[in-house]
TORKOL-4160 file (C-alpha; in steps of 0.2 Angstrom, whole numbers, padded with zeros to 4 digits, m for minus):
134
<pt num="1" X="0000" Y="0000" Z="0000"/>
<pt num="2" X="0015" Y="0013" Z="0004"/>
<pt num="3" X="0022" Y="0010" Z="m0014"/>
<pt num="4" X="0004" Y="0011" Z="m0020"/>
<pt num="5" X="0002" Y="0028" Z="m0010"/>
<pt num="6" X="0021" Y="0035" Z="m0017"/>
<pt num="7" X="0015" Y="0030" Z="m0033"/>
<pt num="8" X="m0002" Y="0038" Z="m0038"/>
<pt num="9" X="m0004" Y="0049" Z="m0020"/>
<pt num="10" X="m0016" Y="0043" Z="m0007"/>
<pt num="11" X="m0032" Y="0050" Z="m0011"/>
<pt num="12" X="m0030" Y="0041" Z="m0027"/>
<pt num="13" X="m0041" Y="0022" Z="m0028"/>
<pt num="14" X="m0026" Y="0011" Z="m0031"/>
<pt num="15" X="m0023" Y="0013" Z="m0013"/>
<pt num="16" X="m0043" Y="0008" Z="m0009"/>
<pt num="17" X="m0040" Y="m0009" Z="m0016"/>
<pt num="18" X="m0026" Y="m0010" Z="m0002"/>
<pt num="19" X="m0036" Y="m0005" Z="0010"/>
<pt num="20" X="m0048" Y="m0017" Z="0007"/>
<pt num="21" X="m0037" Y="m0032" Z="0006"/>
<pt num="22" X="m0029" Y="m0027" Z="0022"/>
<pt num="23" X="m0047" Y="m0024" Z="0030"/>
<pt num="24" X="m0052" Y="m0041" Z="0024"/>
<pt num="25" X="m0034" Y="m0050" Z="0034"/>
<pt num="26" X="m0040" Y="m0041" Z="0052"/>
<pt num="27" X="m0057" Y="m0048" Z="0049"/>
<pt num="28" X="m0053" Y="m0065" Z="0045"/>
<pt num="29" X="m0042" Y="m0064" Z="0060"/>
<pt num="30" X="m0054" Y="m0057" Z="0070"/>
<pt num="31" X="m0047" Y="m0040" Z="0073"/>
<pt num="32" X="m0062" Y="m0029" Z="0069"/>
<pt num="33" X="m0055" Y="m0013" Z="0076"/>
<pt num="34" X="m0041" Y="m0013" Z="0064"/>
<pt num="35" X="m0053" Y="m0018" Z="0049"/>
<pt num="36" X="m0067" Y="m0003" Z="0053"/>
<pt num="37" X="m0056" Y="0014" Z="0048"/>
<pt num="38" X="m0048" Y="0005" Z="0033"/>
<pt num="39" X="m0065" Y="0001" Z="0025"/>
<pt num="40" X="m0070" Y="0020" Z="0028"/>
<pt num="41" X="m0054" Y="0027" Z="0022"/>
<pt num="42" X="m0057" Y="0015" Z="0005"/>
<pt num="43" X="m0074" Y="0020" Z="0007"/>
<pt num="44" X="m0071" Y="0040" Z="0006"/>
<pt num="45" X="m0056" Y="0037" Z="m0008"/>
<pt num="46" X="m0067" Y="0028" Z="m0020"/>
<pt num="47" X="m0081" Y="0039" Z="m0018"/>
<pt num="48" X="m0071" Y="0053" Z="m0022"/>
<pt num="49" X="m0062" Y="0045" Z="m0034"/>
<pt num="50" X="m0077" Y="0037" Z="m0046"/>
<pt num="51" X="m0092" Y="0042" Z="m0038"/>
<pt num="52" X="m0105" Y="0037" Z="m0027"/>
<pt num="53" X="m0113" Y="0025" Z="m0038"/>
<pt num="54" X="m0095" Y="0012" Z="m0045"/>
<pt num="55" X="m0096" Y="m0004" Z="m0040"/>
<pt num="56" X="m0080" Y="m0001" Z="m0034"/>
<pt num="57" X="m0088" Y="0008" Z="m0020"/>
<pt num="58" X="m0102" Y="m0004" Z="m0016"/>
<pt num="59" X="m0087" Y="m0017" Z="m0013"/>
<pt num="60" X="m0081" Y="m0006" Z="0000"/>
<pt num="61" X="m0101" Y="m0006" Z="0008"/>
<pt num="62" X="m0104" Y="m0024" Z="0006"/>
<pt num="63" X="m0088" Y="m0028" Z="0016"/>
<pt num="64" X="m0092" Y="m0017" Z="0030"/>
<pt num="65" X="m0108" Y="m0025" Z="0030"/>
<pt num="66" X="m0100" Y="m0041" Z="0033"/>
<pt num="67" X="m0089" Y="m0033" Z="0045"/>
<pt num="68" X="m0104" Y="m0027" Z="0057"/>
<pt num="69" X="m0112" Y="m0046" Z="0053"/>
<pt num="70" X="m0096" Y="m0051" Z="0061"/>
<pt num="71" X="m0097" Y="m0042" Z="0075"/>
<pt num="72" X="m0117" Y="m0045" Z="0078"/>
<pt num="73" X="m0121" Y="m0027" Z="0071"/>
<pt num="74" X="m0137" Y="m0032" Z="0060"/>
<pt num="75" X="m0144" Y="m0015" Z="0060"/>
<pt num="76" X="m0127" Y="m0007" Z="0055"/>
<pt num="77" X="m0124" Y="m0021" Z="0041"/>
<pt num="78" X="m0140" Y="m0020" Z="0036"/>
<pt num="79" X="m0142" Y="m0003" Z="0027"/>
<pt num="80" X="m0124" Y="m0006" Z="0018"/>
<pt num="81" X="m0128" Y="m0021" Z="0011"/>
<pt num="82" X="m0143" Y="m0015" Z="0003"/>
<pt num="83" X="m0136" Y="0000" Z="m0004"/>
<pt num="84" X="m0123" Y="m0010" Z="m0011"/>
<pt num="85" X="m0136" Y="m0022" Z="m0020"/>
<pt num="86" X="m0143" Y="m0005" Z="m0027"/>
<pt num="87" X="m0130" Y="0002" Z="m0033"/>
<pt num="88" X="m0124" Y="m0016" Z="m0042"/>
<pt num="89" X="m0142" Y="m0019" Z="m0050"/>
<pt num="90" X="m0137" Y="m0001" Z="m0058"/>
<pt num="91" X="m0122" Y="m0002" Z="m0062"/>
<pt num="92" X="m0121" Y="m0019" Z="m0067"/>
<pt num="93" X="m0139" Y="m0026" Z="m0072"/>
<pt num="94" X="m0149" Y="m0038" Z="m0063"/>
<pt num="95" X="m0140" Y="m0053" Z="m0068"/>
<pt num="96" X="m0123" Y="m0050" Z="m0063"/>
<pt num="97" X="m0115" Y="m0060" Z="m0053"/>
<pt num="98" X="m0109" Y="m0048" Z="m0041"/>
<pt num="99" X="m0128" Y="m0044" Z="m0038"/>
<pt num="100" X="m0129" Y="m0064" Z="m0032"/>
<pt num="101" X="m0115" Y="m0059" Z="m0021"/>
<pt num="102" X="m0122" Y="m0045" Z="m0012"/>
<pt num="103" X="m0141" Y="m0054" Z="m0012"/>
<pt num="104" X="m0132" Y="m0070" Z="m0005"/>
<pt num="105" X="m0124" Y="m0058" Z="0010"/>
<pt num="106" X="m0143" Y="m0052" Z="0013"/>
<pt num="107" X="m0147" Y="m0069" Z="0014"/>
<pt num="108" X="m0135" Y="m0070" Z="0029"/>
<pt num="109" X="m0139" Y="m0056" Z="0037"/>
<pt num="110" X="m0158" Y="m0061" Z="0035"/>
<pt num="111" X="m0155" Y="m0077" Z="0045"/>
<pt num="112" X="m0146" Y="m0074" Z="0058"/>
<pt num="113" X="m0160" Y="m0061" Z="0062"/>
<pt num="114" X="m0173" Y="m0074" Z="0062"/>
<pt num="115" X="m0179" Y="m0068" Z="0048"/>
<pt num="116" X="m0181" Y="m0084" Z="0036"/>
<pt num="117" X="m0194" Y="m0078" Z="0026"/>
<pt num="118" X="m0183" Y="m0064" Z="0019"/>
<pt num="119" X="m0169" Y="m0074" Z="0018"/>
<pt num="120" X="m0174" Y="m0087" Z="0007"/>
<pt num="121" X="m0181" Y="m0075" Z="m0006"/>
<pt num="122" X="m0164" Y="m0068" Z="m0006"/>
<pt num="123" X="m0155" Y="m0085" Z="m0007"/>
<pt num="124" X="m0168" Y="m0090" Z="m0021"/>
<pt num="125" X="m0164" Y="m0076" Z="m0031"/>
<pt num="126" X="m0146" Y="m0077" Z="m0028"/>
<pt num="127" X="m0146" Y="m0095" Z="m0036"/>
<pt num="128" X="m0155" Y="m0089" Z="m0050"/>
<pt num="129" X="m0144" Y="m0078" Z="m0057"/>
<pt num="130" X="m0127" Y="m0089" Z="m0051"/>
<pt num="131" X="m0138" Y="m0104" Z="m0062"/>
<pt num="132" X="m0140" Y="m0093" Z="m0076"/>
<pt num="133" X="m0119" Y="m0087" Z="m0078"/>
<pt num="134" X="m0117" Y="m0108" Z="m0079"/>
């Protein structure tokens, strides 16, 4: 990330990707306070960087959402995850598979809140469009 940061500044998006990687590592190892300002920081370059609306930038939102899910913060997750999937079906179509991605992670989200119904209308719609790119 420092070469990345020397290279192309830091406010530039190369470094976001970085950012994210990193954020991903603390996660994965449980360290959920080091992961938090690296996904905001990613989240503030990208949107900068290439607007509100990249999928880029919904990357950055779906993995603080599975950051809070983490950490048992439904109600945090919940809003960024959802805006993610927005700005994916937009950027990207309906049918993309990044769109199954973000609409599996609602499906997580929905279960572990005891909220099945939801869930599996997420799941189903998830494994439609991952049967279709087969």
């Amino acid at each position: 990330m420092a070469i990345r940061e020397k290279i192309v500044g830091p406010d530039h998006p190369d470094p976001a990707e970085s950012l994210n990687s990193r954020g991903v590592l603390y996660v994965s190892q449980g360290q959920y306070a080091q992961a938090a300002p690296l996904y905001r920081r990613a989240l503030a370059i990208l949107e900068k960087g290439f607007g509100p609306d990249h999928p880029e930038v919904a990357k950055t939102l779906s993995l603080q959402g599975s950051l809070y899910i983490s950490q048992g913060q439904y109600a945090r997750a919940e809003p960024l995850l959802k805006h993610a999937l927005a700005i994916r079906e937009r950027a990207l179509g309906p049918d993309h598979p990044d769109v199954a991605t973000s609409l599996e992670k609602i499906a997580v989200l929905y279960r572990k809140t005891g909220r099945d119904r939801e869930a599996e209308v997420f799941k189903n719609r998830a494994a439609t469009i991952r049967a279709m790119k087969r």
